[in-house]
C-alpha positions, 0 to 999 in steps of 0.5 A: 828730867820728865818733859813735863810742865813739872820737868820745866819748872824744876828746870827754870827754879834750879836755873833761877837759883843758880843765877840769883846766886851768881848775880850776888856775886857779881854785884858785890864785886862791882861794888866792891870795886866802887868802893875801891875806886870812890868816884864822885857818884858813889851812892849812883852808882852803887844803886845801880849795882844793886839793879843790874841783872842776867841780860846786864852781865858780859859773856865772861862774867855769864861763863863764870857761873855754873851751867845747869845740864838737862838730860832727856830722851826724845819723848821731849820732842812730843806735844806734851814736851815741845813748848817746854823743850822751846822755851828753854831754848829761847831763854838766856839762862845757862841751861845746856839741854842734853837730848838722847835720841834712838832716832825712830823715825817711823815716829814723825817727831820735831827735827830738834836742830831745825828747831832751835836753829830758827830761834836763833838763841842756843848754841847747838851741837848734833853729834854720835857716839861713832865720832868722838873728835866732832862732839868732844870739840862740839861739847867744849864750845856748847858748854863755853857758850853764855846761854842755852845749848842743845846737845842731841845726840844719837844713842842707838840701843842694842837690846831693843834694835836687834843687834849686838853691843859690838856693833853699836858703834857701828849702827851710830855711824851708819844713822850718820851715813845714811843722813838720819842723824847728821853731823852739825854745830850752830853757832848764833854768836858767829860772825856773818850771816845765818847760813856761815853760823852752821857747819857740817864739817865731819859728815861723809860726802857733804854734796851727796843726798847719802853716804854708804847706804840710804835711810831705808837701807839703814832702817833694814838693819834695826829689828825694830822696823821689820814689820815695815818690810814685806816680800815683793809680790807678784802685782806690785808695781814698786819704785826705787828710793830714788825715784821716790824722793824725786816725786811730789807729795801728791805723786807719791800716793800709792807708791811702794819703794823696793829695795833689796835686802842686804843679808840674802839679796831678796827684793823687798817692800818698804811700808809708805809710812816708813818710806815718808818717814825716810824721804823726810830725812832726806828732806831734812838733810837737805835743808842743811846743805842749803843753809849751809851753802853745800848745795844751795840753788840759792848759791847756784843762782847768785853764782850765775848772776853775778857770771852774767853780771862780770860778764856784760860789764866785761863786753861793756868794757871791751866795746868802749875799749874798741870804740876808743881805739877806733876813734884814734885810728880814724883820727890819726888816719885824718891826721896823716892823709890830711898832711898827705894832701898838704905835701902833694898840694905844695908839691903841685904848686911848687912844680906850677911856679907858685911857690919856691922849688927844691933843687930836686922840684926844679930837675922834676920841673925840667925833666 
């Protein structure tokens, strides 16, 4: 469809009808079954069947009616199309948005995951072409899911990125390596907290900002980017990707990327608008591991408080431990040389003639 407002009302007027529909159903088996049962507030009851409505059915009884599915390319990501992309997502019919993207990214758009991530509403489902078992697994649960879903997913297209048919799986798989089109499923119904409801599974080197390649290095192998490349010249002064992504925004001001060409091993300029562009993908990709816990300073942290925490209760423990132990020494020490001088006192006394004698006392005695 059009992202258009007159996309979204044909959307939400095909959605209300098919659970308009659904719900007659529902209602006349649920008073079909009073009937059956005849409880004592029948006619009550009965009512209340005529009045129940979408938020009032169970998940299996919301799975039983047929998902409406909404196809649409990434202009839906546009001002134009961004509230209406929203509101679906936000709502609790069984519209499953499908959206394919070519991933421009010299084209700042909506990170769409990102967004219908924080509504918290939509099961959502980012996948490619190149890994066929991550979104065969992904569709069945975004299809299986009672609500909206968002299934986005990489497209490349040949005839306009320059390059033939046979490689088009192979650009899809690098759009993942190079983290311009990760891998992830969320799901808002998932036990646990926010970070445990996403999962990254399927993408190559999880902890790592890329796999074989970056995003400017992906980028150098779709036609339609090569404006955004240039010969390094002689006055230059260019930085690595990796350096740039570690500068603040305002540092980054006036700094051109280099890198080099793949195809003849040549040094070239990346244009700083594509170099942002590339260095928010990476920001993006980031942003994921962090809620997914893969890398999240957050982790580290706790992490590190809970050690320290383990360990001051263990030194707590030893040093109450040892104060114990000291306090049985010097009380057993007390007891013995108490009964040490106890001996040595009658010993004494004895061998005085003041008190009755051992055999062994009287030889010392006479001795």
């Amino acid at each position: 469809v059009d992202p258009s407002k007159d996309g979204a009302q044909l959307v939400y007027g095909l959605a209300k009808a098919l659970t308009a529909k659904h719900l007659d159903k529902i209602r006349l088996q649920r008073k079909a079954q009073l009937w059956l049962d005849a409880p004592p507030d029948l006619p009550g009851q009965l009512y209340d069947a005529d009045q129940i409505g979408w938020q009032d059915l169970s998940d299996e009884e919301k799975l039983a009616c047929p998902p409406l599915l909404v196809f649409s390319d990434e202009t839906a990501l546009g001002r134009q199309g961004l509230a209406e992309f929203s509101s679906l997502l936000t709502s609790e019919l069984p519209v499953k948005f499908v959206l394919l993207d070519s991933r421009n990214i010299n084209e700042q758009s909506a990170e769409p995951a990102l967004l219908a991530m924080a509504y918290q509403s939509a099961f959502v489902l980012s996948s490619s072409l190149a890994y066929p078992e991550q979104f065969a697994s992904g569709l069945d649960q975004a299809l299986a899911f009672a609500g909206p879903s968002l299934v986005h997913i990489h497209v490349p297209v040949p005839s306009e990125d320059g390059y033939s048919q046979a490689k088009t799986i192979e650009r899809a798989r690098l759009a993942v390596e190079a983290r311009v089109h990760p891998l992830l499923t969320f799901d808002p119904s998932a036990d646990g907290t926010y970070g445990l409801r996403l999962s990254l599974e399927g993408n190559p080197s999880l902890t790592s900002d890329w796999g074989e390649l970056n995003p400017l290095e992906w980028a150098l192998g779709e036609k339609r980017f090569a404006k955004d490349f240039s010969p390094v010249g002689d006055d230059d002064d260019a930085v690595s990707f990796e350096e740039y992504i570690e500068l603040g925004p305002s540092e980054r001001v006036g700094k051109t990327i280099e890198l080099e060409n793949p195809a003849d091993g040549e040094k070239i300029l990346a244009s700083s608008r594509l170099a942002s562009e590339a260095a928010r993908r990476l920001l993006i990709w980031r942003t994921h591991q962090e809620i997914a816990g893969q890398t999240s300073p957050g982790v580290e942290r706790l992490r590190a408080d809970v050690e320290k925490e383990i360990e001051a209760k263990q030194e707590e423990k030893v040093a109450a431990m040892q104060k114990d132990y000291e306090g049985q020494i010097a009380q057993l020490k007390g007891e013995s040389d108490g009964k040490v001088v106890d001996q040595l006192r009658q010993r004494l006394l004895t061998l005085a003639g003041f008190g009755p004698a051992s055999s062994e006392s009287k030889e010392d005695a006479n001795e």
